[in-house]
PDB file of N, CA, C and O in Angstrom, chain B, residues numbered from 101:
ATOM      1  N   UNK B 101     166.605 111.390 306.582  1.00  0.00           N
ATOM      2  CA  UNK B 101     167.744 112.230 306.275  1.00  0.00           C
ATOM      3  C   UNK B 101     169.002 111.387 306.088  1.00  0.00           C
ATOM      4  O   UNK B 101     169.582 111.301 305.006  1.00  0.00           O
ATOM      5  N   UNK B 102     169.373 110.796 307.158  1.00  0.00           N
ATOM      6  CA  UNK B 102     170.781 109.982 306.866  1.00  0.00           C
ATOM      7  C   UNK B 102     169.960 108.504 306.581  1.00  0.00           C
ATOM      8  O   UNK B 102     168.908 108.094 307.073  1.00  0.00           O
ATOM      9  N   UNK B 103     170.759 107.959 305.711  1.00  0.00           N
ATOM     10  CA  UNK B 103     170.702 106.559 305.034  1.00  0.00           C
ATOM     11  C   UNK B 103     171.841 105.372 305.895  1.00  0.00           C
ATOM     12  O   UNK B 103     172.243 105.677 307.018  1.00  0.00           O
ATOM     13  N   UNK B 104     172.142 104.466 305.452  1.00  0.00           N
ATOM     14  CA  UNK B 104     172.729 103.925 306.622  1.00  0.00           C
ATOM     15  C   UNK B 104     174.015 104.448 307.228  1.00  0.00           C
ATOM     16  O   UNK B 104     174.840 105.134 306.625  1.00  0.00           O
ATOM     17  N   UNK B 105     174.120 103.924 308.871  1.00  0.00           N
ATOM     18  CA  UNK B 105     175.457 104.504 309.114  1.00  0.00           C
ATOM     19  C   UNK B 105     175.263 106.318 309.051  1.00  0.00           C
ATOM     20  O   UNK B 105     174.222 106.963 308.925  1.00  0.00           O
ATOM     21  N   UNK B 106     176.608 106.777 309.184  1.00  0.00           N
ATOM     22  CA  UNK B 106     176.687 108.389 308.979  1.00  0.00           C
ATOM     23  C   UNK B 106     176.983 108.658 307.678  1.00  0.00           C
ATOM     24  O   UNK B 106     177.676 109.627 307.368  1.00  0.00           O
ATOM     25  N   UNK B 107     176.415 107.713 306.695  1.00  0.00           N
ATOM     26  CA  UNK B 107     176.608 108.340 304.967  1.00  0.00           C
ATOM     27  C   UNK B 107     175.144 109.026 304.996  1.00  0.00           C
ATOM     28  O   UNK B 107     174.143 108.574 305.551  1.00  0.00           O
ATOM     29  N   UNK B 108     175.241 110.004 304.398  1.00  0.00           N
ATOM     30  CA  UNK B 108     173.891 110.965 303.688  1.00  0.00           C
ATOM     31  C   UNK B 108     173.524 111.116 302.618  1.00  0.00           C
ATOM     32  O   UNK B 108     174.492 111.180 301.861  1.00  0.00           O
ATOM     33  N   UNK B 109     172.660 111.208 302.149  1.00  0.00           N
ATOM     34  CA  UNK B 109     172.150 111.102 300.950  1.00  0.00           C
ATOM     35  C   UNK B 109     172.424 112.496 300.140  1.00  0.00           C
ATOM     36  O   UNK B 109     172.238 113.662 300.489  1.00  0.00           O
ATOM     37  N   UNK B 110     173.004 111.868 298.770  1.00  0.00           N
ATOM     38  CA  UNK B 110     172.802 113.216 298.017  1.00  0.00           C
ATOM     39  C   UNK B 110     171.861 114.079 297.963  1.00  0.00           C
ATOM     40  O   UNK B 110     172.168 115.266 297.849  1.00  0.00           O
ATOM     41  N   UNK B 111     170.762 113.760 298.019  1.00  0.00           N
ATOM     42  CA  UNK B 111     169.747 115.117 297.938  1.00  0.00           C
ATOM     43  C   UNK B 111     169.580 115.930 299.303  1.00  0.00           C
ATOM     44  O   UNK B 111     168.972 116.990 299.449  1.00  0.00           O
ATOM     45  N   UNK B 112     170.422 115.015 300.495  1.00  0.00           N
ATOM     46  CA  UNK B 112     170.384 115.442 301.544  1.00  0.00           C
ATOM     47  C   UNK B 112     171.475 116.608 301.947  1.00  0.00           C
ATOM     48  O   UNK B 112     171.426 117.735 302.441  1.00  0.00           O
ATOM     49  N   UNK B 113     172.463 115.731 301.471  1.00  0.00           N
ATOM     50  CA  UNK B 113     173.530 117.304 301.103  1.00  0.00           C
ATOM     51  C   UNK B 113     173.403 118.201 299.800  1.00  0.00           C
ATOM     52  O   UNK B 113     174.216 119.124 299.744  1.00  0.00           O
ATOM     53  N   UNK B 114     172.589 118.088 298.831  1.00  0.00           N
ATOM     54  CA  UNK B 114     172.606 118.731 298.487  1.00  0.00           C
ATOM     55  C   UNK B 114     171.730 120.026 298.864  1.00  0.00           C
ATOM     56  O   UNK B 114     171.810 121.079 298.230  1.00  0.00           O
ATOM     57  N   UNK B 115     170.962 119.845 299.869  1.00  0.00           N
ATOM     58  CA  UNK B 115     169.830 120.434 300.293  1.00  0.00           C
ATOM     59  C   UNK B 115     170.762 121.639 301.507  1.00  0.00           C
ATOM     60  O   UNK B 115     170.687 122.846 301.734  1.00  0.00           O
ATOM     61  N   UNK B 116     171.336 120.849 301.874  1.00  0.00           N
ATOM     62  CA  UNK B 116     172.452 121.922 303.008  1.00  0.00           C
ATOM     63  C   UNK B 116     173.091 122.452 302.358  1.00  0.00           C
ATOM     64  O   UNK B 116     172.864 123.657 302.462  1.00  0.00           O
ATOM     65  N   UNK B 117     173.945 122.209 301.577  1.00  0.00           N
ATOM     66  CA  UNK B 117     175.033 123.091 300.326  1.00  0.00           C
ATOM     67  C   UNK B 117     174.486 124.481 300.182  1.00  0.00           C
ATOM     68  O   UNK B 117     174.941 125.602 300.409  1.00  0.00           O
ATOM     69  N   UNK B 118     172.903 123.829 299.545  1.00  0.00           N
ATOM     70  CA  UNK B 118     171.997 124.929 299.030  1.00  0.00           C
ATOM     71  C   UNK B 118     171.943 125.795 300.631  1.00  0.00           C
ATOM     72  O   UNK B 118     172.806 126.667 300.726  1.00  0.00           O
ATOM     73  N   UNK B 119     171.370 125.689 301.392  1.00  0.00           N
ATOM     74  CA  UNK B 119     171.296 126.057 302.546  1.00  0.00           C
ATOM     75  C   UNK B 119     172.406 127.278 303.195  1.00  0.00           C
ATOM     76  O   UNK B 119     172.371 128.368 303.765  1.00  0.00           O
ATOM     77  N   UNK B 120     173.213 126.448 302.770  1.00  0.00           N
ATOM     78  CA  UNK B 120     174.435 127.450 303.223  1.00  0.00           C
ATOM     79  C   UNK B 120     175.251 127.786 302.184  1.00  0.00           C
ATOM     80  O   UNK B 120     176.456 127.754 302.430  1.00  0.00           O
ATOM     81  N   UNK B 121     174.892 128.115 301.030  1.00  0.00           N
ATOM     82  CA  UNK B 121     174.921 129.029 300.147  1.00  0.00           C
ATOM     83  C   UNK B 121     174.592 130.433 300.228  1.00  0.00           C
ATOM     84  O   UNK B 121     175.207 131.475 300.004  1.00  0.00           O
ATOM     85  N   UNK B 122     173.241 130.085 300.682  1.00  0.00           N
ATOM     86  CA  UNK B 122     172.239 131.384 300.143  1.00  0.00           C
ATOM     87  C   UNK B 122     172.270 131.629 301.907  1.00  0.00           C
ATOM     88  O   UNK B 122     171.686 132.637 302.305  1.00  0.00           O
ATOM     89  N   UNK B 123     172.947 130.715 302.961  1.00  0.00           N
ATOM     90  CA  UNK B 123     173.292 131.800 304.372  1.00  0.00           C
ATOM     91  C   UNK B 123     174.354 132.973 304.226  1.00  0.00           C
ATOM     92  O   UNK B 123     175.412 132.734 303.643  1.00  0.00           O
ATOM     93  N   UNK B 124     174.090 134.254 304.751  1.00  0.00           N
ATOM     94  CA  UNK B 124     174.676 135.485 304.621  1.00  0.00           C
ATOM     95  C   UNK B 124     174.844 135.741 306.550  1.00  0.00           C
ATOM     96  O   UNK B 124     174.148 135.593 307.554  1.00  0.00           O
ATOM     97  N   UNK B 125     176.261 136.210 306.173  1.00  0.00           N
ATOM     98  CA  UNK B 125     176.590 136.861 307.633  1.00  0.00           C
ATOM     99  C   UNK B 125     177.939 135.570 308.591  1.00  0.00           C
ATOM    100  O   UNK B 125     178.379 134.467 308.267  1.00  0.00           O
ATOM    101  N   UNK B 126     178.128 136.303 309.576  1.00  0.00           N
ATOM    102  CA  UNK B 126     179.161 135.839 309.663  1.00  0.00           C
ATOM    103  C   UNK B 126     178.944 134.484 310.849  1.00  0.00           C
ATOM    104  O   UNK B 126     178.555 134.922 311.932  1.00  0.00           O
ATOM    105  N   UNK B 127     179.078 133.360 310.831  1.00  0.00           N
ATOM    106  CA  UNK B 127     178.728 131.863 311.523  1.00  0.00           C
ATOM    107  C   UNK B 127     177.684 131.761 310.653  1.00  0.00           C
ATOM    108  O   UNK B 127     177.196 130.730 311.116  1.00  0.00           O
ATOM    109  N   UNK B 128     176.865 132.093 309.607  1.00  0.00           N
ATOM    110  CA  UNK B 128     176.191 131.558 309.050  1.00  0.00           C
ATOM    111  C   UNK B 128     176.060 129.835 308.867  1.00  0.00           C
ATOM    112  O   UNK B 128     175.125 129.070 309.103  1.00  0.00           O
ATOM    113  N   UNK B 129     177.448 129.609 308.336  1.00  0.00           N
ATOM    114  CA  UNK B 129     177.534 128.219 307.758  1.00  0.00           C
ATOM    115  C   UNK B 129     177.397 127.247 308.613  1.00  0.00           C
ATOM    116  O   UNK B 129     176.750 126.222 308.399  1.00  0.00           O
ATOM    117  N   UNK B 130     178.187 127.598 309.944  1.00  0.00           N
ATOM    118  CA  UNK B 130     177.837 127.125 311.283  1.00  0.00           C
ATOM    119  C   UNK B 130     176.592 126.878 311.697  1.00  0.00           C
ATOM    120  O   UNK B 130     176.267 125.723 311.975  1.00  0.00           O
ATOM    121  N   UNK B 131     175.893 127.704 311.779  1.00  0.00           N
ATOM    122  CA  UNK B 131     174.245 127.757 312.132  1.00  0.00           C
ATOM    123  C   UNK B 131     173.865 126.287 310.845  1.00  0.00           C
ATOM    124  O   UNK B 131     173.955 125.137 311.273  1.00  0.00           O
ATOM    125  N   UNK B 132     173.622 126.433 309.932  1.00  0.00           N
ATOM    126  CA  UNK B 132     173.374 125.779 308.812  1.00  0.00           C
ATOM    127  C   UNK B 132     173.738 124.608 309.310  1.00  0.00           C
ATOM    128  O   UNK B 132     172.763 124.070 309.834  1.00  0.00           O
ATOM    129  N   UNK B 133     174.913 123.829 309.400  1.00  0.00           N
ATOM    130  CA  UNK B 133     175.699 122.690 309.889  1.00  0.00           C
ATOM    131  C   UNK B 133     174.486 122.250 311.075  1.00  0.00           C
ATOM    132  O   UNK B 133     173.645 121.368 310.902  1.00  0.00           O
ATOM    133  N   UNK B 134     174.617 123.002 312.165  1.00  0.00           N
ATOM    134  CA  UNK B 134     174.026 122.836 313.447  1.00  0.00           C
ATOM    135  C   UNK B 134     172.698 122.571 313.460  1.00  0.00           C
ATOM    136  O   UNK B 134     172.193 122.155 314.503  1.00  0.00           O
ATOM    137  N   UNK B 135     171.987 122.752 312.408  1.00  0.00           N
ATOM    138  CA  UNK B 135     170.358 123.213 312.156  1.00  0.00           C
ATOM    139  C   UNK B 135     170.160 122.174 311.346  1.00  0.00           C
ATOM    140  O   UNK B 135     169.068 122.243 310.781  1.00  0.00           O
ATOM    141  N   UNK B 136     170.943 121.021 311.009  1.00  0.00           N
ATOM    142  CA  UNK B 136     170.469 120.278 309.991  1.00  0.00           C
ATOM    143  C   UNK B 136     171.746 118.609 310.330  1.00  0.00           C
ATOM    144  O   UNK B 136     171.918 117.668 309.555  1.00  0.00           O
ATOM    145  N   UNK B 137     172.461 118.841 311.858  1.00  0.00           N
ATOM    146  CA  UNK B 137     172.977 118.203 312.682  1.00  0.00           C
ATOM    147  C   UNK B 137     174.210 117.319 311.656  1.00  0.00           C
ATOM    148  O   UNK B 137     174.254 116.093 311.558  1.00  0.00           O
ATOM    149  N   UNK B 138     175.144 118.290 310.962  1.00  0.00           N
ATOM    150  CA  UNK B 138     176.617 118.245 310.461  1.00  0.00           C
ATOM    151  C   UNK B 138     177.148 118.456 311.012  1.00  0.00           C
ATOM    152  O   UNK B 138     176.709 118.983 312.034  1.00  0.00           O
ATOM    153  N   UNK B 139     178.506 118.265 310.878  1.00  0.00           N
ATOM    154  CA  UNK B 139     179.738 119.149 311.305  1.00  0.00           C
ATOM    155  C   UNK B 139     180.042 119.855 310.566  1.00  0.00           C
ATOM    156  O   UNK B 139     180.212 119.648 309.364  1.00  0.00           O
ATOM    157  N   UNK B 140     180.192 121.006 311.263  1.00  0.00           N
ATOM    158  CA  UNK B 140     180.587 122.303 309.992  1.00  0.00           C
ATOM    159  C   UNK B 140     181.923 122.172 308.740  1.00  0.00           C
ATOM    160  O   UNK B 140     181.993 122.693 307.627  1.00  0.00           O
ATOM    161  N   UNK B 141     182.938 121.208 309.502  1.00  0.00           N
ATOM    162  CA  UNK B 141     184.060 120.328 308.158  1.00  0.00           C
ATOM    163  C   UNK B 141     183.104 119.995 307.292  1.00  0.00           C
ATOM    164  O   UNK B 141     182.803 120.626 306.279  1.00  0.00           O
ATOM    165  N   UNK B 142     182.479 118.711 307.800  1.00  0.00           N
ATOM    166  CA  UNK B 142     181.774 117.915 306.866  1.00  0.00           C
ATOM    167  C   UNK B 142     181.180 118.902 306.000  1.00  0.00           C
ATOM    168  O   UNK B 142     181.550 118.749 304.836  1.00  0.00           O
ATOM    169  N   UNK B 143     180.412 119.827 306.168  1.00  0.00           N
ATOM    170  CA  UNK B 143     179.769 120.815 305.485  1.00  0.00           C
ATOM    171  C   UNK B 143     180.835 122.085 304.615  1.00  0.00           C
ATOM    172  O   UNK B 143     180.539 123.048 303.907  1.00  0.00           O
ATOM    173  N   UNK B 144     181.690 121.718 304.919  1.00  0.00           N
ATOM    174  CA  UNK B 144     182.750 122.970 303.845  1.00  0.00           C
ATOM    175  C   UNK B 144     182.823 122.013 302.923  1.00  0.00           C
ATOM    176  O   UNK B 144     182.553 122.183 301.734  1.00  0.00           O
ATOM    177  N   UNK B 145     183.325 120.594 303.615  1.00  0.00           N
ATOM    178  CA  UNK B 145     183.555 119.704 302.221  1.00  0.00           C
ATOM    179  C   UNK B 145     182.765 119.437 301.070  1.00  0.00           C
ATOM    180  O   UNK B 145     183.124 119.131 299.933  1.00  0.00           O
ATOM    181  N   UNK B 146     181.311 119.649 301.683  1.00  0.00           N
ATOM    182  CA  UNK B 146     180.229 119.204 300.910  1.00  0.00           C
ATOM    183  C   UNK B 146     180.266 120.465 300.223  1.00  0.00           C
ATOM    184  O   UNK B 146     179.854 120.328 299.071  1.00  0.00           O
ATOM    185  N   UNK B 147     180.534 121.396 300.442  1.00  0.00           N
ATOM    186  CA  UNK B 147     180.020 122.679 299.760  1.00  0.00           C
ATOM    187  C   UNK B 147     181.164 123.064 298.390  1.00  0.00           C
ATOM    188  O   UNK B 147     180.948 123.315 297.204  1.00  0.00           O
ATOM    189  N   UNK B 148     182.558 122.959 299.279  1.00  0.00           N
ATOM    190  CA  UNK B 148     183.828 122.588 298.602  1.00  0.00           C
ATOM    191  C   UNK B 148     183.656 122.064 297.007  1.00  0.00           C
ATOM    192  O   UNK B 148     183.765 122.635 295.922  1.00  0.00           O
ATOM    193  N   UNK B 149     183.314 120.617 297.438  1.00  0.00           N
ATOM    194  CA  UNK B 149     182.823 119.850 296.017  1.00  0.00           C
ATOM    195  C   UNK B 149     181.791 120.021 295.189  1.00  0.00           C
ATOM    196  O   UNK B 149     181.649 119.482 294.091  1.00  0.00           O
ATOM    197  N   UNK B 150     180.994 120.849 295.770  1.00  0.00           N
ATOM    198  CA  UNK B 150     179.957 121.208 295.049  1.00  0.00           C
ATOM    199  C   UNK B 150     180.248 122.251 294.088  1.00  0.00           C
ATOM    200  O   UNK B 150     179.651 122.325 293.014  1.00  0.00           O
ATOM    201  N   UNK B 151     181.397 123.277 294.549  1.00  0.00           N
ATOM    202  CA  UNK B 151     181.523 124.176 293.819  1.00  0.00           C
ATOM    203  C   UNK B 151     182.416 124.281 292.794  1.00  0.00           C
ATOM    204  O   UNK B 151     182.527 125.143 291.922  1.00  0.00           O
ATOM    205  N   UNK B 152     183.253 122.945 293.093  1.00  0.00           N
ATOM    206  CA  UNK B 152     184.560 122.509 292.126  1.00  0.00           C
ATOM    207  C   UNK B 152     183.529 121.610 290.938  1.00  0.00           C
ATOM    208  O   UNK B 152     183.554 121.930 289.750  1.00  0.00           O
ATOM    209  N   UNK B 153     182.666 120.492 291.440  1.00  0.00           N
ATOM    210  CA  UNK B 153     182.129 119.548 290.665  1.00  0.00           C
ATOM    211  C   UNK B 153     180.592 119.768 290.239  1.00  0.00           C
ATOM    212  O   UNK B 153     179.975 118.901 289.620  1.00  0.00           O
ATOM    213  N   UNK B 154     180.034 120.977 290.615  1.00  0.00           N
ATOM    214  CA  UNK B 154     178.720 121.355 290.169  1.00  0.00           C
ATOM    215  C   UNK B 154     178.712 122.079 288.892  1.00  0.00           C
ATOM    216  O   UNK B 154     177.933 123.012 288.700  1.00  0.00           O
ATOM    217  N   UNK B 155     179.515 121.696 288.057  1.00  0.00           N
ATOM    218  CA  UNK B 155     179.243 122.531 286.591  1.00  0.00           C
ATOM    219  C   UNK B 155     178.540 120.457 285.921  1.00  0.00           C
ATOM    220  O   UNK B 155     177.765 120.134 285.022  1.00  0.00           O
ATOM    221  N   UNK B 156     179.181 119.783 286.742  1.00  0.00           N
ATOM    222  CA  UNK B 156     179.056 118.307 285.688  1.00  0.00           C
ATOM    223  C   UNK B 156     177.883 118.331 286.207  1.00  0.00           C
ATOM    224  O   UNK B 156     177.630 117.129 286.288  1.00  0.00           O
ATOM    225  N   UNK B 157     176.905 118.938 286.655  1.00  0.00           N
ATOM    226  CA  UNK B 157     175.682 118.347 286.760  1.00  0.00           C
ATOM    227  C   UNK B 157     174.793 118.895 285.421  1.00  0.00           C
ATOM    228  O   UNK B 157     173.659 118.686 284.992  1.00  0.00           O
ATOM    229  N   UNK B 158     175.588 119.457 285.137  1.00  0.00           N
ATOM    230  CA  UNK B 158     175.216 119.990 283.741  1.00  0.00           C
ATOM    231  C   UNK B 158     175.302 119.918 282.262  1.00  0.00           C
ATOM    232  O   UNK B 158     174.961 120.572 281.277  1.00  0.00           O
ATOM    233  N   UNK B 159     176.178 118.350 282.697  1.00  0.00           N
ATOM    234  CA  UNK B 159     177.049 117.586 281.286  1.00  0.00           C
ATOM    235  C   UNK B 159     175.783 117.545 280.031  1.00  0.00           C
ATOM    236  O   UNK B 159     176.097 117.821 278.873  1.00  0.00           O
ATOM    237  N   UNK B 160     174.338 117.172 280.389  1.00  0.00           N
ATOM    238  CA  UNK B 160     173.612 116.900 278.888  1.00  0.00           C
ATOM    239  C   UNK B 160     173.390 115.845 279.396  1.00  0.00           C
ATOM    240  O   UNK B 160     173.630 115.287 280.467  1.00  0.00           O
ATOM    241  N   UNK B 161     172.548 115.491 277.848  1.00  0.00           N
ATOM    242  CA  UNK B 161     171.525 113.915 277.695  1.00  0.00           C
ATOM    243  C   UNK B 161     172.698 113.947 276.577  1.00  0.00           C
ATOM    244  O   UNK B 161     172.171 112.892 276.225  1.00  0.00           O
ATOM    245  N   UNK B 162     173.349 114.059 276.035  1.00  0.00           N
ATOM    246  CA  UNK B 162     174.383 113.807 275.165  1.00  0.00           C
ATOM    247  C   UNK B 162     175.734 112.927 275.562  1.00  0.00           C
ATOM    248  O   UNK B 162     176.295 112.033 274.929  1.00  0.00           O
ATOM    249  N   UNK B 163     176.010 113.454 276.707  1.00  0.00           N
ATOM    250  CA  UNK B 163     177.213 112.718 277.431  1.00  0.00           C
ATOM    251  C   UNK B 163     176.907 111.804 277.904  1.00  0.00           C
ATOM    252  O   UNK B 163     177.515 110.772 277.620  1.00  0.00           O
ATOM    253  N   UNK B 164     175.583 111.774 279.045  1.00  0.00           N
ATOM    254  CA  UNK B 164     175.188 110.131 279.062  1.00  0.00           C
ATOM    255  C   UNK B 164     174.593 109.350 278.396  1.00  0.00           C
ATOM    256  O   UNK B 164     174.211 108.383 279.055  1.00  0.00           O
ATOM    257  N   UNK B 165     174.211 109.317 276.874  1.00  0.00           N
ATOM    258  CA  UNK B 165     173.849 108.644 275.947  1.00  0.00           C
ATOM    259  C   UNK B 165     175.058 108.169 275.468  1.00  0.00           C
ATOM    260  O   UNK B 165     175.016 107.094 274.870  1.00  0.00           O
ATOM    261  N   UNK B 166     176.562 108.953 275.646  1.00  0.00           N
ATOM    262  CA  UNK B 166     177.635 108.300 275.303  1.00  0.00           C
ATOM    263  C   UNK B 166     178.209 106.934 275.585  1.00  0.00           C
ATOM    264  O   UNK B 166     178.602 105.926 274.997  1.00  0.00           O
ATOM    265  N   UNK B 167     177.982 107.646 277.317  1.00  0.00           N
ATOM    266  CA  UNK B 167     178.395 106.587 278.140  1.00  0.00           C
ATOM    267  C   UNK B 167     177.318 105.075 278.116  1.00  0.00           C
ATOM    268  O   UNK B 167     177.597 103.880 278.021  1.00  0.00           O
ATOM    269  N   UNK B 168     176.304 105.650 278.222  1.00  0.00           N
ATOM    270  CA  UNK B 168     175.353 104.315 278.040  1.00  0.00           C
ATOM    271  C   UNK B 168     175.853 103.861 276.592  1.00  0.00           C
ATOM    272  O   UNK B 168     176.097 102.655 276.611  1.00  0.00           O
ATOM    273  N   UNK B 169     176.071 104.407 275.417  1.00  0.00           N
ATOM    274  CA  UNK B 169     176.605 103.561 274.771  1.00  0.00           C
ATOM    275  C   UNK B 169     177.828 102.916 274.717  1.00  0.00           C
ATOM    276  O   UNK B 169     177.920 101.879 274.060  1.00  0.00           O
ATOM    277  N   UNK B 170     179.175 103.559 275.554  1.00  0.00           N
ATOM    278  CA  UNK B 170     180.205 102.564 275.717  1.00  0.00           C
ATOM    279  C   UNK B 170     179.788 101.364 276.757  1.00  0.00           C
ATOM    280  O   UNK B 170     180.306 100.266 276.966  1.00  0.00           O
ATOM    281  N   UNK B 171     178.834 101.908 277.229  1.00  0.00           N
ATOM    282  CA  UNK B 171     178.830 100.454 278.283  1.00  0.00           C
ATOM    283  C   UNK B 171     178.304  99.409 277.870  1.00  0.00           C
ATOM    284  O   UNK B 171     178.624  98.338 278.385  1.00  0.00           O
ATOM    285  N   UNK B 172     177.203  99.479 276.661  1.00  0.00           N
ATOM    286  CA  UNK B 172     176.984  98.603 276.123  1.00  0.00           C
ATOM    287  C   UNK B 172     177.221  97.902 275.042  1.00  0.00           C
ATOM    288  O   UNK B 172     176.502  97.055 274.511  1.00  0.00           O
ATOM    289  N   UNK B 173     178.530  98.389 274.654  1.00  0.00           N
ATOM    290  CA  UNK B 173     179.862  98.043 273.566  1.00  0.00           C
ATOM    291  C   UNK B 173     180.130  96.763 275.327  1.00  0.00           C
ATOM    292  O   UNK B 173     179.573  95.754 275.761  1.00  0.00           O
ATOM    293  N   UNK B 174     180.945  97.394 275.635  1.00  0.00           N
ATOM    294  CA  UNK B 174     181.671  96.610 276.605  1.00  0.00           C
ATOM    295  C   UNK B 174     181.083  95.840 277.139  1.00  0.00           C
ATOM    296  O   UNK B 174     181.812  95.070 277.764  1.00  0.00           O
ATOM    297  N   UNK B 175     179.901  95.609 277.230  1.00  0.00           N
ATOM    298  CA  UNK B 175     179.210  94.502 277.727  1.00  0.00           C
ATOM    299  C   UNK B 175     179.263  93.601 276.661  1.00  0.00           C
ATOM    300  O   UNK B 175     179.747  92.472 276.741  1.00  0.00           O
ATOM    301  N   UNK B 176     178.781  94.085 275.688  1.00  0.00           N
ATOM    302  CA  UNK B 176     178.769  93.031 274.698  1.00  0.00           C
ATOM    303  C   UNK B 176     179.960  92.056 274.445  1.00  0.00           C
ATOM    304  O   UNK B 176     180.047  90.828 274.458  1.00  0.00           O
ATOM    305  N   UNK B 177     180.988  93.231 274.173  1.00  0.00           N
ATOM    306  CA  UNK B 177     182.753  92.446 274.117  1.00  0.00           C
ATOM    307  C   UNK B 177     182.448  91.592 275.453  1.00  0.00           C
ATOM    308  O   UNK B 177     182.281  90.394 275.228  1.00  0.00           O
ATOM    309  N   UNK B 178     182.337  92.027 276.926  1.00  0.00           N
ATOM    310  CA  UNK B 178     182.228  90.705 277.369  1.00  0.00           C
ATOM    311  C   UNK B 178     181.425  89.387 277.511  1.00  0.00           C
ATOM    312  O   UNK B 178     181.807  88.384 278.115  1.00  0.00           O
ATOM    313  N   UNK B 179     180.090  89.572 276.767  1.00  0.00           N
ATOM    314  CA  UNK B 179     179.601  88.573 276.628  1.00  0.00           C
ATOM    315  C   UNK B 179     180.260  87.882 275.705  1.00  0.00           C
ATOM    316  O   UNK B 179     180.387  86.696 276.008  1.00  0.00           O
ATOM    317  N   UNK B 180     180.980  88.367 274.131  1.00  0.00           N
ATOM    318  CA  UNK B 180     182.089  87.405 273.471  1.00  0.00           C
ATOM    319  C   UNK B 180     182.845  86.898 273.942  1.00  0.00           C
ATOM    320  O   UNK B 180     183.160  85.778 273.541  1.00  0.00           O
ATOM    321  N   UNK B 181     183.469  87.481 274.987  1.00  0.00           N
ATOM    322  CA  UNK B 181     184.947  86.466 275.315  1.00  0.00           C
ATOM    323  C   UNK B 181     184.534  85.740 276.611  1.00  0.00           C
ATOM    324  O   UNK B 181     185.370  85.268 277.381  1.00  0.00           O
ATOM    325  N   UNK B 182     183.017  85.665 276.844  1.00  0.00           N
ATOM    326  CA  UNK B 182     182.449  84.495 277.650  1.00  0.00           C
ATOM    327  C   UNK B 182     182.051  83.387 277.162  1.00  0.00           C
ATOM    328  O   UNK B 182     182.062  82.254 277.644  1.00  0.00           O
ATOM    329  N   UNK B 183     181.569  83.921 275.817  1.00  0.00           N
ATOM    330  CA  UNK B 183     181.701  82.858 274.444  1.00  0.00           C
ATOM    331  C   UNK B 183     182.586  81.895 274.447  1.00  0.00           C
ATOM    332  O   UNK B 183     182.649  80.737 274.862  1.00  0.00           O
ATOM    333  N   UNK B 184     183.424  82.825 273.750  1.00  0.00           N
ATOM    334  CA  UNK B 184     184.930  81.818 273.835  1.00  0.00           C
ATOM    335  C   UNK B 184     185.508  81.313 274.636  1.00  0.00           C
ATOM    336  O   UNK B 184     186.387  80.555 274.226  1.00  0.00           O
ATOM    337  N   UNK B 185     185.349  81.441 276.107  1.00  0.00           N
ATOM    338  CA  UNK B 185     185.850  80.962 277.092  1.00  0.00           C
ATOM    339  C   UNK B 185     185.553  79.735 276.917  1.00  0.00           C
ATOM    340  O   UNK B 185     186.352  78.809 276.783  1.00  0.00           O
ATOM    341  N   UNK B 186     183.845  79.658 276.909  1.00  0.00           N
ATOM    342  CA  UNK B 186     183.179  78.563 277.372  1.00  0.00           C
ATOM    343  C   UNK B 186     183.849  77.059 276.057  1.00  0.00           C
ATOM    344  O   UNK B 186     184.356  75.961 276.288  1.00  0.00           O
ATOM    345  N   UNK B 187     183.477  77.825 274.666  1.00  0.00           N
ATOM    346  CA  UNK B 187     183.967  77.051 273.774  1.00  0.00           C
ATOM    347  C   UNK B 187     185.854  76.535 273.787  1.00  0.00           C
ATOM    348  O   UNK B 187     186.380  75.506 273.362  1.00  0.00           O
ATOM    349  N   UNK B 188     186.343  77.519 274.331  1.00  0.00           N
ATOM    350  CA  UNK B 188     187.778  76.628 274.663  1.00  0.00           C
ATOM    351  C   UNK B 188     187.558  75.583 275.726  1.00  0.00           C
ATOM    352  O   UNK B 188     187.841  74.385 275.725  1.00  0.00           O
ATOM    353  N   UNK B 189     187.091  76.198 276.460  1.00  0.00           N
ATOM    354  CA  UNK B 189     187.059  74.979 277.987  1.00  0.00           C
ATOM    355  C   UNK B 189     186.281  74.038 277.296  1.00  0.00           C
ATOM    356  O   UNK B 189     186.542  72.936 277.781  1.00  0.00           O
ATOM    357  N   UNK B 190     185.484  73.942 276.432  1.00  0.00           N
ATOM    358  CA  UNK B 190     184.474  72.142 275.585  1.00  0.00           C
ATOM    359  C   UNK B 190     185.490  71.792 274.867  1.00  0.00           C
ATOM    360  O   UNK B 190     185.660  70.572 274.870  1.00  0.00           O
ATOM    361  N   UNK B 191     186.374  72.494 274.135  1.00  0.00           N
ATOM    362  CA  UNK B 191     187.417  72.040 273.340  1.00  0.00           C
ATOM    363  C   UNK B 191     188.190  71.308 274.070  1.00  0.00           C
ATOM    364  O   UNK B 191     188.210  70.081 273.962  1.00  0.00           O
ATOM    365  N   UNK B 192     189.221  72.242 275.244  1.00  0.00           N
ATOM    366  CA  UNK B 192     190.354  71.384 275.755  1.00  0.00           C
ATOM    367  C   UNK B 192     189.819  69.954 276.802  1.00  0.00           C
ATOM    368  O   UNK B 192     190.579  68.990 276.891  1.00  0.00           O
ATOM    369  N   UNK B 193     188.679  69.955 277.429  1.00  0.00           N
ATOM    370  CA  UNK B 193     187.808  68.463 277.703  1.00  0.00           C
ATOM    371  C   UNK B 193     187.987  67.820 276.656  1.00  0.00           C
ATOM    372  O   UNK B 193     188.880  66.972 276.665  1.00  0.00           O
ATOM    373  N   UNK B 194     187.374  67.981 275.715  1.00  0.00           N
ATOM    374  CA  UNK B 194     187.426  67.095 274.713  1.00  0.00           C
ATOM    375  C   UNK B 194     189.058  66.099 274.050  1.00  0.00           C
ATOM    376  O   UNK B 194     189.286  64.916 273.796  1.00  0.00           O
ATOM    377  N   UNK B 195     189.680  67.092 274.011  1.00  0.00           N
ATOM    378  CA  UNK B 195     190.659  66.755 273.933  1.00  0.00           C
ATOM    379  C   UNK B 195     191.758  66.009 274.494  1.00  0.00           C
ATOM    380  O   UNK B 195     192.827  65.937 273.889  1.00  0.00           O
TER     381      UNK B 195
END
């Protein structure tokens, strides 16, 4: 369940979120927290963000085909100006 330290794993909170979602009634969320050994903060927060930032889990194979392609623009640009680095630094030796 927990990974190192008191960080948790995403699928681990996401598994409580879910949990205390679909709890009905009143300390529900509490119970939930307690039953799966959170703190009930920790667990608003998790739930909090889930409900502000759970539409991007839904971005597409489109958006990250984007991103995988800027990253490999930018990699490339920096393998050029590792290029050139290297060829100035043989130049100014030389010189």
């Amino acid at each position: 369940m927990k990974s190192n330290g008191n960080r948790y794993s995403p699928a681990f909170k996401f598994r409580v979120v879910l949990e205390a979602l679909k709890a009905e009634g009143k300390g529900a969320e509490a119970q939930v927290a307690r039953a799966y050994g959170v703190h009930p903060v920790t667990l608003a927060k998790w739930k909090r963000h889930f409900l502000e930032h759970g539409a991007e889990v839904f971005g597409g194979k489109e958006e990250v085909k984007a991103y995988e392609k800027r990253i490999a623009e930018l990699e490339r640009m920096l393998g050029h100006k590792e290029v050139e680095i290297a060829l100035l630094k043989n130049f100014l030796r030389e010189s």
